[in-house]
C-alpha positions as CSV (number, residue, x, y, z in Angstrom):
1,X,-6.1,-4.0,-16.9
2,X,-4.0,-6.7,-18.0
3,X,-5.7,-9.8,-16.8
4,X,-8.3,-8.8,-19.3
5,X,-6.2,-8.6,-22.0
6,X,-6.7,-10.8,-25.2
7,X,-3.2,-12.8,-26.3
8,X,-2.7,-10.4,-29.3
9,X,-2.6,-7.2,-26.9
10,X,-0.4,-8.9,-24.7
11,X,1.9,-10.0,-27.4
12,X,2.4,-6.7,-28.6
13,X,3.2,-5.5,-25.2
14,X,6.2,-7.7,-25.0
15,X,7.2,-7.2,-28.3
16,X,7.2,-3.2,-27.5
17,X,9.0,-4.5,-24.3
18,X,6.6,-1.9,-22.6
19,X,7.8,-1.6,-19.2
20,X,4.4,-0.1,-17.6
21,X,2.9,-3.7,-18.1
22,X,5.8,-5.0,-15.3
23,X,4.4,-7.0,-12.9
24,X,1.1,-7.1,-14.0
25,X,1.1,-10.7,-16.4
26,X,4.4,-12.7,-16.9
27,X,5.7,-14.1,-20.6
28,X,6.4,-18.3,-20.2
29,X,8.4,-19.4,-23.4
30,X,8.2,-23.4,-24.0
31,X,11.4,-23.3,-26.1
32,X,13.2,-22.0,-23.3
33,X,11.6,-23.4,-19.9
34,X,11.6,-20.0,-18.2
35,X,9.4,-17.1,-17.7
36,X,10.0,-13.2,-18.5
37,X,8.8,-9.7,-17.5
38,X,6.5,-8.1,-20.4
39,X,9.7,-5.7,-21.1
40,X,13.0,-7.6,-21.3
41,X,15.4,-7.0,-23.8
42,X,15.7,-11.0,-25.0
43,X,14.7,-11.3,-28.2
44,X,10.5,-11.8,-28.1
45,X,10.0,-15.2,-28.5
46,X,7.6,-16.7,-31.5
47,X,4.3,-16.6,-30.6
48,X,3.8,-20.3,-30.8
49,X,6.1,-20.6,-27.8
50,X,4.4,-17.9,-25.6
51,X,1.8,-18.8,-22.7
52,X,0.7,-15.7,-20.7
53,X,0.3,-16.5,-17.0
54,X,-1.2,-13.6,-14.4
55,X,1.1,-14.2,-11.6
56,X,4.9,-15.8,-11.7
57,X,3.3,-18.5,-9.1
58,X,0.7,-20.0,-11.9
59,X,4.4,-20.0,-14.1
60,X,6.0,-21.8,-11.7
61,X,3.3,-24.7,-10.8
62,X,3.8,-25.2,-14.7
63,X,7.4,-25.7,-14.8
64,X,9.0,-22.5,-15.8
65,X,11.9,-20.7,-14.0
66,X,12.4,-17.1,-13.8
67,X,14.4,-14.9,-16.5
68,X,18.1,-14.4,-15.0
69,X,18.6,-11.4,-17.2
70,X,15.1,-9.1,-16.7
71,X,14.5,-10.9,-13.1
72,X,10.6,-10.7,-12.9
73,X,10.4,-11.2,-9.5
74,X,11.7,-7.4,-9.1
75,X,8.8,-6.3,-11.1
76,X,6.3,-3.9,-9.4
77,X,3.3,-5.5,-7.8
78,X,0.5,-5.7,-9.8
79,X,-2.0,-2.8,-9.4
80,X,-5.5,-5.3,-10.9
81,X,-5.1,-6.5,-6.7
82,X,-6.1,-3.0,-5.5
83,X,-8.6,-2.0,-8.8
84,X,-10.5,-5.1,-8.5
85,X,-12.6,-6.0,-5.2
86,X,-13.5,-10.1,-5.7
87,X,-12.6,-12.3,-4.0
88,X,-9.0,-13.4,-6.4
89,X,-8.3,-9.5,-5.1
90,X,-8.4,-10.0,-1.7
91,X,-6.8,-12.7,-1.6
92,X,-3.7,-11.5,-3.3
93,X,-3.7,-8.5,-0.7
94,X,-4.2,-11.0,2.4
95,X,-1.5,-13.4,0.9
96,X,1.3,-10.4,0.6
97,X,0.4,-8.8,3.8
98,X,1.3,-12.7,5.4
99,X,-1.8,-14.4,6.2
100,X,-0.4,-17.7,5.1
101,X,2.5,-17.7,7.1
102,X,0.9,-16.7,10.0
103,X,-2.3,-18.6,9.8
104,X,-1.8,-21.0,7.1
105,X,-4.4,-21.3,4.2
106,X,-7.2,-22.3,6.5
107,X,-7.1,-18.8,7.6
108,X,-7.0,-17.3,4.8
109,X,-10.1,-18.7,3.3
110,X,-11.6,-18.0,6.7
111,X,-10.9,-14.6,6.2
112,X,-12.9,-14.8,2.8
113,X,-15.8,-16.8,4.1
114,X,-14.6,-19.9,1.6
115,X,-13.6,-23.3,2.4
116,X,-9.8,-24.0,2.1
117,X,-10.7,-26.4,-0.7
118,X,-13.0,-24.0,-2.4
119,X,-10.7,-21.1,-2.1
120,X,-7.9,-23.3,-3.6
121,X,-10.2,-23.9,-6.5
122,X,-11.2,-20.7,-7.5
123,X,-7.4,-19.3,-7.4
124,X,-6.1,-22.3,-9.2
125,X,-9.0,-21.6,-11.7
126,X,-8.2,-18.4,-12.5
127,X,-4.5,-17.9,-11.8
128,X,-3.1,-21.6,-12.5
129,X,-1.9,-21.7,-8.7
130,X,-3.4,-22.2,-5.3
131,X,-3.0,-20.1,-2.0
132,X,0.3,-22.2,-0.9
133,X,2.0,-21.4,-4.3
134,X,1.3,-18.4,-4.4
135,X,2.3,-17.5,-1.2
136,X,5.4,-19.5,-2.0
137,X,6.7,-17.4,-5.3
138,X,5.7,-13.9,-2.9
139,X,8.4,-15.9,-0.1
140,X,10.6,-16.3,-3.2
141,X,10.2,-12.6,-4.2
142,X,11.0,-11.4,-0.6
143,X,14.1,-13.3,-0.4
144,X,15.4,-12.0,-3.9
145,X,14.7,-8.7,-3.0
146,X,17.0,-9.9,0.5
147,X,19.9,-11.4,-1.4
148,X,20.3,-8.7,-4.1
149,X,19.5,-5.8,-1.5
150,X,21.1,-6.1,1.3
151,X,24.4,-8.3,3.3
152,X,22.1,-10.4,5.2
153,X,23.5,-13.7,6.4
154,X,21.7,-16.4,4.0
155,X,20.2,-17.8,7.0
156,X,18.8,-14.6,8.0
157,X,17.4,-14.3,4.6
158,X,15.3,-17.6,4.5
159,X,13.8,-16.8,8.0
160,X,12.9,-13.3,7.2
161,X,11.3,-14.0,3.7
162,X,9.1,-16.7,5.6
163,X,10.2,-20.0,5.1
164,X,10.5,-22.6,7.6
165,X,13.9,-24.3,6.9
166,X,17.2,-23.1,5.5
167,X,16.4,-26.3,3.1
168,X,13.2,-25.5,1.8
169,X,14.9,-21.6,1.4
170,X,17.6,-23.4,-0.7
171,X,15.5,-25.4,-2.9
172,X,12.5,-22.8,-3.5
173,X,15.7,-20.1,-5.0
174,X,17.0,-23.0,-7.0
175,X,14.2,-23.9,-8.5
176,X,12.6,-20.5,-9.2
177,X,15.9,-18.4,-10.0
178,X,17.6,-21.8,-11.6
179,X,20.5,-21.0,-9.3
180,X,21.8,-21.4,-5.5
181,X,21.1,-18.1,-3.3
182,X,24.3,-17.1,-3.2
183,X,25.2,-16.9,-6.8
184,X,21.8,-14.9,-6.8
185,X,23.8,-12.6,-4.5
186,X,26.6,-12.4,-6.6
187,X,24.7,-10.8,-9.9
188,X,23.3,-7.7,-7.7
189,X,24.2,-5.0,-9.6
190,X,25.2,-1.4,-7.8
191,X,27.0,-0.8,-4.2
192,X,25.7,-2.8,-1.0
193,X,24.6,-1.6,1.8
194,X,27.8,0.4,4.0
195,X,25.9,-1.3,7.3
196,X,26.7,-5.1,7.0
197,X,23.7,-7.0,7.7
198,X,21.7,-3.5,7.9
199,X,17.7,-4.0,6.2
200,X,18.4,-0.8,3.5
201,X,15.7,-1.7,0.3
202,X,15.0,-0.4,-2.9
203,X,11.1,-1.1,-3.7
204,X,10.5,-0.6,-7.2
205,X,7.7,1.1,-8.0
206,X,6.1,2.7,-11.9
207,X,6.6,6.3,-12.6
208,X,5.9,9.3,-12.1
209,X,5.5,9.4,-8.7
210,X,5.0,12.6,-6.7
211,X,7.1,11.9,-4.0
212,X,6.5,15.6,-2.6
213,X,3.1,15.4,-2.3
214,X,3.1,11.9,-0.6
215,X,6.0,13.0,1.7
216,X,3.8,16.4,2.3
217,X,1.2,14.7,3.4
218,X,2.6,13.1,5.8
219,X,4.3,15.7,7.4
220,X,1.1,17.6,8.0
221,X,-0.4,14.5,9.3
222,X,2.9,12.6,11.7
223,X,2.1,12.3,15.1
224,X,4.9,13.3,17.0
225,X,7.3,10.5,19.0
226,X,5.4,8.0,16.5
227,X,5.9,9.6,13.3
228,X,8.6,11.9,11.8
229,X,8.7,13.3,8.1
230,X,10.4,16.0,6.2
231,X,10.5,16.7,2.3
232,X,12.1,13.6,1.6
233,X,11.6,10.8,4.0
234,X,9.0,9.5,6.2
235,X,9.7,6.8,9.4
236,X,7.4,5.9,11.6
237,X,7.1,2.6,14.3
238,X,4.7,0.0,13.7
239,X,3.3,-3.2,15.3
240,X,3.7,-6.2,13.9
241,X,2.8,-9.7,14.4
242,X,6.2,-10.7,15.8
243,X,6.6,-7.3,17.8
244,X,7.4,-3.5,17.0
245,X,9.3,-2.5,14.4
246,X,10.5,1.3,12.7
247,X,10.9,1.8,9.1
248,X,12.0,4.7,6.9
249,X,10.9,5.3,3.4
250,X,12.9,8.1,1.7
251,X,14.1,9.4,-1.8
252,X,17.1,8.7,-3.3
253,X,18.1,9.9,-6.6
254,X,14.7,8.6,-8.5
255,X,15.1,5.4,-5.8
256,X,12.6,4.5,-3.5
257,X,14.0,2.9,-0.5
258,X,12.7,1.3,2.6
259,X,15.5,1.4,6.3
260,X,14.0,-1.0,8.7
261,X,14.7,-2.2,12.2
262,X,12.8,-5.1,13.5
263,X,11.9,-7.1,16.4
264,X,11.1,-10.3,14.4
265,X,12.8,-10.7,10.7
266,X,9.9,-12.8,9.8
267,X,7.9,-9.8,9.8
268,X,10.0,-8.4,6.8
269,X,7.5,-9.3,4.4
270,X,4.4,-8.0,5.9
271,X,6.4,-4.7,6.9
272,X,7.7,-4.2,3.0
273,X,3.8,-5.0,1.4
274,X,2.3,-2.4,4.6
275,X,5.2,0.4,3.2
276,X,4.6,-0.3,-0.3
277,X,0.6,0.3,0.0
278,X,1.6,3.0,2.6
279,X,2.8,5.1,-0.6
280,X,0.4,3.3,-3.2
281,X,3.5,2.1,-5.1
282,X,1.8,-0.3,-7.0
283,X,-0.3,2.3,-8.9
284,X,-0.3,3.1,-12.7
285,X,0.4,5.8,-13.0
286,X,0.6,6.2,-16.4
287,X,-3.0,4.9,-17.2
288,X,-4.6,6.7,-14.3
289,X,-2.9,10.0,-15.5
290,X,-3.9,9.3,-19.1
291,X,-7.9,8.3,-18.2
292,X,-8.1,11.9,-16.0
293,X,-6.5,13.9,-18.7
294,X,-8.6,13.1,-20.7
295,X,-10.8,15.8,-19.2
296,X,-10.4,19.1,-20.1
297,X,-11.2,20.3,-16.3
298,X,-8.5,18.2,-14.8
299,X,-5.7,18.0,-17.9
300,X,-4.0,21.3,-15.9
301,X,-4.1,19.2,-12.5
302,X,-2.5,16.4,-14.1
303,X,0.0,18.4,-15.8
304,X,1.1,20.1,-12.5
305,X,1.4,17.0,-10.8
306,X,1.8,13.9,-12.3
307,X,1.9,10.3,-10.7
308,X,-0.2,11.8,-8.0
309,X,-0.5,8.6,-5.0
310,X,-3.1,8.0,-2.4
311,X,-1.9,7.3,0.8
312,X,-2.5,3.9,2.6
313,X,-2.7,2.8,5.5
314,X,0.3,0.9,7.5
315,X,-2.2,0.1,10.5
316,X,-5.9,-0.3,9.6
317,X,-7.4,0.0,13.4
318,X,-5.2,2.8,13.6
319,X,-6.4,4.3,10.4
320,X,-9.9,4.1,11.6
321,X,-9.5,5.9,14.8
322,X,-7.3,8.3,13.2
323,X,-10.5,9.6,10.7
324,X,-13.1,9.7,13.1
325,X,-11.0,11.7,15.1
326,X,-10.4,13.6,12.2
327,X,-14.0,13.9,11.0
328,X,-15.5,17.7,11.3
329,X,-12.1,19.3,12.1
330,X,-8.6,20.4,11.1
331,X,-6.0,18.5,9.7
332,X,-4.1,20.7,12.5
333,X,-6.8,19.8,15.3
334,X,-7.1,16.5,14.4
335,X,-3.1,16.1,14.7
336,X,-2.5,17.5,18.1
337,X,-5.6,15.2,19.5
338,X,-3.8,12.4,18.2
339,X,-0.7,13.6,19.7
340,X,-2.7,14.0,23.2
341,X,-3.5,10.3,22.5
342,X,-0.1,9.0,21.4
343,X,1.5,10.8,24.3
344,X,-0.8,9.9,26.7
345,X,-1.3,6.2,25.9
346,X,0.9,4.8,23.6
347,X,3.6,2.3,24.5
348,X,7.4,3.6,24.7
349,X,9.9,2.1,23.2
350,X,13.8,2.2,22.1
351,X,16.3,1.9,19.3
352,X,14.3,3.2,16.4
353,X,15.7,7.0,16.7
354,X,13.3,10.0,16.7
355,X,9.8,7.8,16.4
356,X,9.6,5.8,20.3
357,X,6.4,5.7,20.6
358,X,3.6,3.1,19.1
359,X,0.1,4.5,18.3
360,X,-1.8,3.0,21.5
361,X,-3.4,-0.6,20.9
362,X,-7.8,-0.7,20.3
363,X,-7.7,-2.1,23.8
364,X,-6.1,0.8,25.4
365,X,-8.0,2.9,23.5
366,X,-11.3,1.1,24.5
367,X,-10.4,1.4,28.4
368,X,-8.6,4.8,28.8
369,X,-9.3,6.9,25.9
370,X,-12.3,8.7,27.8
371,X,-9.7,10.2,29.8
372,X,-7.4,12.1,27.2
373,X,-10.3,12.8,23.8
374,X,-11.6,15.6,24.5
375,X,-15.0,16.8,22.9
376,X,-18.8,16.1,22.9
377,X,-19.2,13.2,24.8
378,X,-21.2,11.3,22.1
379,X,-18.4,11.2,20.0
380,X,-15.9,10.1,22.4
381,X,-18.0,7.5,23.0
382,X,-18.1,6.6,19.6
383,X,-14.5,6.3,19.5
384,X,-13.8,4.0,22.7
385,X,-17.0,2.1,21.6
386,X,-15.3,1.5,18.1
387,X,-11.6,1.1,19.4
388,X,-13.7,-1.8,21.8
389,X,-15.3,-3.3,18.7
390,X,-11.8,-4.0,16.7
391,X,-10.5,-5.2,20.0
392,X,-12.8,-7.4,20.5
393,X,-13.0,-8.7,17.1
394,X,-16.4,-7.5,16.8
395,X,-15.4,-5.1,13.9
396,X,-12.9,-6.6,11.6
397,X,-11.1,-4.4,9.3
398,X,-7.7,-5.2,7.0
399,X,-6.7,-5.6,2.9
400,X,-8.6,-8.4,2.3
401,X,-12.5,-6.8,3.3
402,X,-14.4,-6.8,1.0
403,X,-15.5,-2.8,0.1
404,X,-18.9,-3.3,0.2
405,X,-19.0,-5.2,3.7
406,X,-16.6,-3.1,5.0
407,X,-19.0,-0.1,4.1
408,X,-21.7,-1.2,5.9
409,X,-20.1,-2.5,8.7
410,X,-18.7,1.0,9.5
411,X,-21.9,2.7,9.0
412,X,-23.1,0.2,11.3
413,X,-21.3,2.0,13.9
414,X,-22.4,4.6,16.0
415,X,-20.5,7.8,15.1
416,X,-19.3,6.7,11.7
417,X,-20.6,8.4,8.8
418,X,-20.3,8.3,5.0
419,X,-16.9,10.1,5.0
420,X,-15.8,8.2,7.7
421,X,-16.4,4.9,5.8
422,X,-15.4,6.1,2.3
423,X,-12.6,7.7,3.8
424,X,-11.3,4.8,5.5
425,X,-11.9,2.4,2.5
426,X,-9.8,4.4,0.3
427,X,-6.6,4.2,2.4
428,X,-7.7,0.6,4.1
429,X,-8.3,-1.2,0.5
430,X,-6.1,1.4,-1.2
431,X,-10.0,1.2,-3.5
432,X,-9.3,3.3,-6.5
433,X,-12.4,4.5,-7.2
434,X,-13.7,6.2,-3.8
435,X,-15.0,9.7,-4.3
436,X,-15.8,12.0,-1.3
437,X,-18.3,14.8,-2.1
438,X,-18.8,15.7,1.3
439,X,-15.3,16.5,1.8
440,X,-15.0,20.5,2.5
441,X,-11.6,20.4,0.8
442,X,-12.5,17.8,-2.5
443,X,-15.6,21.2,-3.0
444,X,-13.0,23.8,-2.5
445,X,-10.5,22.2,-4.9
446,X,-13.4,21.6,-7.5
447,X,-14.4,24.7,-7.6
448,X,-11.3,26.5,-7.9
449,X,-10.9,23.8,-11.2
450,X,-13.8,24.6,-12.9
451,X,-15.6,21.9,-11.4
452,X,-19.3,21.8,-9.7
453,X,-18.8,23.0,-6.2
454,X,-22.1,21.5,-4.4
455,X,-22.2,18.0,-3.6
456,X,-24.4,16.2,-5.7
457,X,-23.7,18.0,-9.1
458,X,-20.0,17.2,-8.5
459,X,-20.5,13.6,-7.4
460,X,-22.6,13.2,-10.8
461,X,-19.8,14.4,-12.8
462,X,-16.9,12.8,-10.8
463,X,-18.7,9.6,-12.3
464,X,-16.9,10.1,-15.5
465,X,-13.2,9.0,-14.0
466,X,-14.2,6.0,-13.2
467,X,-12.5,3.6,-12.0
468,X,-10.3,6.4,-10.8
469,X,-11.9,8.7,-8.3
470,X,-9.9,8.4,-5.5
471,X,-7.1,10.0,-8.0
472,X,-9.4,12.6,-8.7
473,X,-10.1,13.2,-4.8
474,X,-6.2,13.8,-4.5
475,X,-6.0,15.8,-7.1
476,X,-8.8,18.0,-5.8
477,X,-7.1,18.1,-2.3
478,X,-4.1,19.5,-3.9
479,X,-6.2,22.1,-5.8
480,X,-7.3,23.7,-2.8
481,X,-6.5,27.1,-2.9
482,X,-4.1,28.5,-0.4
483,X,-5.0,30.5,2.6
484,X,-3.9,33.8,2.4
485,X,-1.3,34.5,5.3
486,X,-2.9,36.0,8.0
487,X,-1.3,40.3,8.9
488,X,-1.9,41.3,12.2
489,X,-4.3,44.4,12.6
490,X,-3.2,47.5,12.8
491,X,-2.6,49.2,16.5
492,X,-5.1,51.1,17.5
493,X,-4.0,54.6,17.5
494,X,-3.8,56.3,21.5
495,X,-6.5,59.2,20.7
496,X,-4.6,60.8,23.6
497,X,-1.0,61.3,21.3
């Protein structure tokens, strides 16, 4: 990835203006003062003028601004957050999903078991800026993304990308964009929104993408009143720190955008990284398709399907209750139980169009779900006890675990299992390399490749795509072979005609 990189390799990157390196390092030029995406189309500056910083944050704590003509800040995330597990990782993931606004930077170094001193060390080390810069340039990307996307009152904007004062909005654009917010709003390029004021995003993202199998999955999966998908969108509601919400992600021409309705605008932030990770939009999917090809037995799948995603997860309590009721059954069985549960428990609520409900809380879970799940009673129990656990704060489970902690926590848990856990730390952590060889459907799918169909053969060869595997469990997913349709038997002939 790119924050291994050596100067040279990065330098030819920019000077290829190679746009699959976007987002992942930023180019600061000293003869200029500002700071560029690895592809824009200025002439590539002498190498004697170039520093290479890993995040426009460590660029701006040194005193650059950012480009005007590639704007970096609308750069894909970088996908070195979700491939790498320490602690720099983590706290990249906790830092979009919020943490810092909410809970300041004491609470995010709680969250990593670090002192707020020693966590500003080590990210300062090894990304030239702290928690609080960091999580300022991600306020400064949101509110970009704001001005440029949508006719949002510039008050509206500040508050909803997270800062506390029109003031401190004002200065942090000016000083990172080297212009006033609304002169940022002026150089949007394309239509605005038809809906003044209306939340209508486009979130970049690297290509391919195979938007059919994400949107796919999701219909087989959407819990009805809470979820609704067809072939090309997906909306569901959501809870969020300052109250429920309801987004839409849907194709548009090549576009990715993001409709959302919400109870709080500062949640805007949190609600955008939770989509984006929803739909794994910070993969690359060049390099992931390039490293599996490189297999003769899976150079067909990635043929058929390239830019293959692996679902996240917008809720991670949710997410875990949602696999161990899925665990040992049906995607169909495991939907309609969840729709018993919804239906049964969830809260109502209005304004947000076919989706009303939200997916019931841990706590309401923990108290009532005995009386909707249905099944052997051990596992039920196993699912109140763990919906009690996360409730309780017992079990904690978000972005910023780390994967091998969160692995053994789970498995800790009555009724939780190696799929479980794996399962859950794939679409939690959005972990790249998390291989499930005692999935049913990953053997199925292998087989029909040319690929070992018995657990432990497979898992031995699967150790070749590394860092990769989860790519290789979607792929294997889609490789299931169909189900023939079922014909309805013949009628039995009267022996009396």
């Amino acid at each position: 990835m790119s924050l291994a990189m050596t100067f040279d390799e990065r330098y030819r990157v920019i000077d290829s203006r190679d746009t699959r390196f976007d987002g992942q390092f930023v180019t600061a030029v000293r003869s200029t003062g500002i700071y560029c995406r690895p592809s824009c189309p200025a002439r590539t500056p002498k190498p004697a003028n170039v520093t290479f910083y890993a995040t426009s944050a460590a660029a701006h704590e040194a005193g650059y601004r950012a480009c005007k003509r590639c704007l970096p800040e609308a750069a894909p995330g970088s996908p070195a957050w979700n491939l790498r597990g320490d602690v720099t990782a983590r706290a990249m993931r906790l830092i979009a999903d919020g943490v810092v606004e909410r809970e300041g930077v004491p609470g995010l170094a709680a969250r990593l078991g670090y002192s707020p001193r020693h966590l500003t060390r080590l990210l300062t080390a090894e990304l030239g800026a702290g928690p609080l810069a960091l999580s300022r340039a991600h306020r400064a990307h949101t509110a970009r993304m704001l001005l440029v996307g949508t006719d949002m009152p510039a008050a509206d904007v500040a508050f909803s990308a997270g800062f506390a004062s029109i003031r401190q909005f004002n200065d942090t654009v000016r000083e990172v964009f080297g212009m006033p917010p609304l002169e940022l709003r002026a150089r949007r390029r394309g239509s605005a929104p038809v809906a003044p004021g209306a939340i209508d995003l486009v979130l970049p993202h690297r290509g391919p993408i195979d938007t059919a199998g994400l949107f796919a999955w999701m219909a087989a999966r959407a819990i009805p009143g809470v979820e609704t998908a067809t072939a090309t969108a997906f909306a569901r509601t959501l809870r969020l720190p300052g109250g429920p919400a309801w987004f839409e992600i849907r194709e548009d021409a090549g576009r990715i955008r993001l409709r959302a309705r919400l109870t709080s605008l500062g949640d805007l932030s949190t609600l955008v990284t939770r989509a984006r990770r929803l739909f794994d939009l910070d993969a690359d999917p060049l390099a992931i398709d390039d490293a599996l090809a490189a297999h003769d037995e899976l150079r067909p799948l990635v043929a058929a399907t390239p830019g293959i995603r692996v679902p996240g997860a917008a809720d991670p309590h949710e997410m875990l209750i949602r696999a161990m009721v899925g665990q040992q059954i049906t995607v169909v069985a495991a939907r309609t139980a969840l729709t018993a549960l919804a239906e049964a428990l969830g809260e109502r609520v209005d304004g947000f169009d076919d989706a009303h409900l939200l997916f019931p809380t841990m706590s309401t879970i923990a108290e009532r779900g005995a009386e909707v799940l249905r099944g052997p009673g051990a596992r039920i129990r196993a699912l109140t006890g763990a919906a009690a656990a996360l409730a309780a704060g017992e079990l904690r489970l978000g972005p910023g675990d780390d994967g091998a902690e969160q692995r053994a926590a789970l498995l800790a848990m009555p009724g939780i299992g190696p799929w479980t856990a794996d399962y859950v730390r794939m679409r939690v952590l959005a972990d790249p390399d998390v291989f499930l060889p005692g999935d049913v459907a990953v053997r199925a799918g292998a087989a029909a490749s040319g690929l070992p169909g018995d657990a432990v053969p497979l898992t031995a060869w699967a150790a070749r795509t590394a860092p990769w595997r989860s790519y290789l469990t979607a792929h294997l997913w889609r490789a299931v072979p169909a189900r023939p349709p079922r014909t309805a038997r013949p009628a039995r002939k009267d022996p009396r005609s």
